[in-house]
N, C-alpha and C positions, 0 to 999 in steps of 0.2 A: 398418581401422576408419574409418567415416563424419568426416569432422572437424563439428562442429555448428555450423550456421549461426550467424554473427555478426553483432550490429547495428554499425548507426555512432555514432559517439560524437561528439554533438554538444554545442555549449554556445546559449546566449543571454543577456543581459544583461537582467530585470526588476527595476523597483523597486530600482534601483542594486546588485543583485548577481548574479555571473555564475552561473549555473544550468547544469546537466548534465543530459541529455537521452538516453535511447539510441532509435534511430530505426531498428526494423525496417522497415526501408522496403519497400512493394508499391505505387508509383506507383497512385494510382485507383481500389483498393481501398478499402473502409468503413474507416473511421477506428475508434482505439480508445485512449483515454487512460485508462493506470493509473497508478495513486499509492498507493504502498507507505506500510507499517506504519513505529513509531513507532522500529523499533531494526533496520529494514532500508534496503535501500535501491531502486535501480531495477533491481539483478539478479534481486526477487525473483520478476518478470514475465517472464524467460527462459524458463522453459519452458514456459511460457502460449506466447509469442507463437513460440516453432518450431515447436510444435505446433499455430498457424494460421495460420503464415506464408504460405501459398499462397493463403490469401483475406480477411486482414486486415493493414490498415497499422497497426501500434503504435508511440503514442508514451509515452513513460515517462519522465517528471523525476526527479533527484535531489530530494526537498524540500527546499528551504534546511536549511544546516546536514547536511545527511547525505551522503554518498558523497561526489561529486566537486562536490557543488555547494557556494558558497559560504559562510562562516559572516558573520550577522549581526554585524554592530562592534556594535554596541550591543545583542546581545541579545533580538530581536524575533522573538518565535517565537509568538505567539498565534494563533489557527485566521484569526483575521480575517488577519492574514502572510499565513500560509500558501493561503489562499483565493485572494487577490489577487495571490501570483505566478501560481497557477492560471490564473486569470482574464486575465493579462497574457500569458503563455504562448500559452494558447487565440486571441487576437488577433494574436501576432505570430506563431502559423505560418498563421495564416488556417484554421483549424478550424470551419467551417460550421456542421457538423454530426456529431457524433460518439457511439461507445457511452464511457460512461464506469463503470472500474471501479476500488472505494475498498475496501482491505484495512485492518481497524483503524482507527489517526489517519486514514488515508486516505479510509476510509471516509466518515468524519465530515466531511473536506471535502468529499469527493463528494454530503454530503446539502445540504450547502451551497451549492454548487455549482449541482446541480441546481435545487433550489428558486429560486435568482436569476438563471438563465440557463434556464429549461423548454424553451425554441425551440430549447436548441442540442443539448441532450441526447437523443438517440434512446431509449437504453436505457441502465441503471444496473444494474449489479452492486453490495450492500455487503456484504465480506465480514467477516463476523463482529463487527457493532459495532450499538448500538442506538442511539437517543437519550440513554437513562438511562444514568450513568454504574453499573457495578457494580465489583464487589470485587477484579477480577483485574486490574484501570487501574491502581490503588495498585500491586496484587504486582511490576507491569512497572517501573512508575517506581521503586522501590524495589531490586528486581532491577539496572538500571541504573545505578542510585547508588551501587551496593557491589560493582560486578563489577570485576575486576583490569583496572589500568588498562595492564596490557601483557601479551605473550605471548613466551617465547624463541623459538616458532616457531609458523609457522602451522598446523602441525600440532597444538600444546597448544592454540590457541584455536578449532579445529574443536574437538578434543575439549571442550572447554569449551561450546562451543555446543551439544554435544552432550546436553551434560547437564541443559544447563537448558531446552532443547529439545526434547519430541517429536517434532513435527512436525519439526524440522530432522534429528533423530536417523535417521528415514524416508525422509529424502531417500539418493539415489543417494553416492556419493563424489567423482563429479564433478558432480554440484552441490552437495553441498554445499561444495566447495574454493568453487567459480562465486559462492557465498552469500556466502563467506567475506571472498573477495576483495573483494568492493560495500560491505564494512561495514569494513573492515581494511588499513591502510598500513603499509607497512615504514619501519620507521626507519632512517638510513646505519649505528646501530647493529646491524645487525637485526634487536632486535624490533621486534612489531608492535602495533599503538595503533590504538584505535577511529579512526572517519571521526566519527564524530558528535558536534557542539560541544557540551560539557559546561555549555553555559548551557540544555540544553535540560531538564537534569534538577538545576536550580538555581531554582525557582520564587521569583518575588517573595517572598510568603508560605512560608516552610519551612514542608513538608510539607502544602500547600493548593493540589493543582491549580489553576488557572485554571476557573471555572465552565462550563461546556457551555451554550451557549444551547437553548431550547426547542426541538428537531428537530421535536416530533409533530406539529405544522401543518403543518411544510413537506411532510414524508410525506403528510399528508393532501390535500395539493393536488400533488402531483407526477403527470402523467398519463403520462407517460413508464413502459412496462411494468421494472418492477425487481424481480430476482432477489435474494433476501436467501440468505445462505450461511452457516450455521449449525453451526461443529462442535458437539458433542451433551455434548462434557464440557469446554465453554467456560467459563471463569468470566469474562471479557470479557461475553458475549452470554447469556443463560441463556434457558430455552425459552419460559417466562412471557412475555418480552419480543421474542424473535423471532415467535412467533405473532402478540401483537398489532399488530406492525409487517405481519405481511402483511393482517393484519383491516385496520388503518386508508388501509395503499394501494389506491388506486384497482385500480389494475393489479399487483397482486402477487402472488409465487409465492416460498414457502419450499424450500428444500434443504438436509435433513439431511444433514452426512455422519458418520452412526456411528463411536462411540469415538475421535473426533478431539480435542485441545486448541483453544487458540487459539493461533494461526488458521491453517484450513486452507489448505494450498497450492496453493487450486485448480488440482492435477494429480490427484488422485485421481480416480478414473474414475466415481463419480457425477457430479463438478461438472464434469468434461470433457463429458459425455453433456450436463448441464443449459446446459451454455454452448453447446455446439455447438447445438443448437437453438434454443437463446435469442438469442444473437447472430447469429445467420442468419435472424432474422425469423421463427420460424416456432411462436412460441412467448409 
């Protein structure tokens, strides 16, 4: 059996905390920064980027507070954070120019992103998140709030993920362990206990997200070509509002992918097919 290519596991220091980074590295190659969902981490870009390792360099943060990157002491996890380690990141590996892809939360900083940085962004990927907040943001944060805060083995908490996961459920068995492991620490007990700091689903206001700033401008001036990625039986993203996201960008191109949840893994072989030519310019 092939053993699957590994990245390096890098750290840096932004905004006074140290950040985790995994670095498929291809010296020269087109650059590619993605930024995981709100209750993953940076493995969930694995099979994305083996799947283009022979022609794209991918970098992929931990977002504060998740995986191996740092937790805020004081609780700071607003998009405006989260943006501006982005942004710190992007400067200190010297990131020119690059494709940038945003899964979920990630998404949302990638529209952010984009919109404050246009010159740096080649091309945008957002998968499965719109401007408008809809009804399946609650279900996640919520979900999150009430899930067991440990596992006797990592086995019970695959199956766990399994359950409240389609799209994880879909996955392979060795990724899903790969998934498992980016979200999940052993304890010297052994079990195992989330990575992700529990301030992140502790809002100021119980039970009052943090408000979403107005995205639809930014989309509207974003000229950088972007791909919106739409599973079909999203309650994150609904279709009403992926369509008008590709009417109001300049340069945009919707892709369904049929009977999917949120959010798809782009490995499905529609969004492989849509990447691959979207990411290669030729699209």
């Amino acid at each position: 059996m092939t053993t699957p290519a590994q990245p390096e596991s890098k750290f840096l220091t932004v905004n006074g905390l140290r950040l985790h980074y995994l670095d498929w590295g291809k010296p020269g190659a087109p650059l590619i920064l993605c930024i995981h969902g709100y209750t993953s981490s940076a493995e969930a870009f694995s099979g994305l980027a083996r799947h283009f390792q022979d022609r794209f360099h991918f970098i992929v943060p931990d977002v504060r507070g998740h995986g191996e990157s740092a937790w805020s002491p004081t609780g700071n996890y607003t998009l405006d954070d989260r943006v501006g380690d982005l942004e710190a990141i992007v400067d200190q590996l010297e990131m020119e120019k690059f494709g940038l892809i945003g899964t979920s939360m990630g998404g949302a900083m990638a529209m952010v992103y984009a919109g404050a940085h246009p010159e740096r962004v080649a091309r945008l990927v957002i998968n499965d998140i719109g401007p408008d907040r809809e009804p399946g943001t609650q279900r996640i944060m919520d979900l999150v709030a009430r899930r067991p805060v440990d596992f006797a083995t990592l086995e019970e908490a695959m199956a766990y993920r399994q359950q409240v996961s389609p799209v994880v459920a879909s996955r392979t068995e060795a990724d899903q362990r790969e998934l498992a492991l980016g979200v999940l620490r052993r304890r010297p007990n052994g079990h195992w206990i989330w990575k992700m700091d529990p301030a992140y689903f502790r809002p100021p206001t119980p039970g009052s997200p943090a408000p979403r700033p107005n995205l639809w401008p930014v989309l509207e001036r974003l000229t950088c070509p972007t791909l919106v990625v739409w599973g079909t039986e999203s309650d994150v993203l609904s279709e009403p509002q992926a369509r008008r996201m590709v009417e109001v960008l300049p340069v945009g191109e919707l892709v369904p992918v049929l009977g999917v949840a949120h959010a798809p893994a782009l490995m499905e072989p529609v969004v492989l097919a849509a990447l691959d030519r979207f990411l290669g310019g030729s699209g």
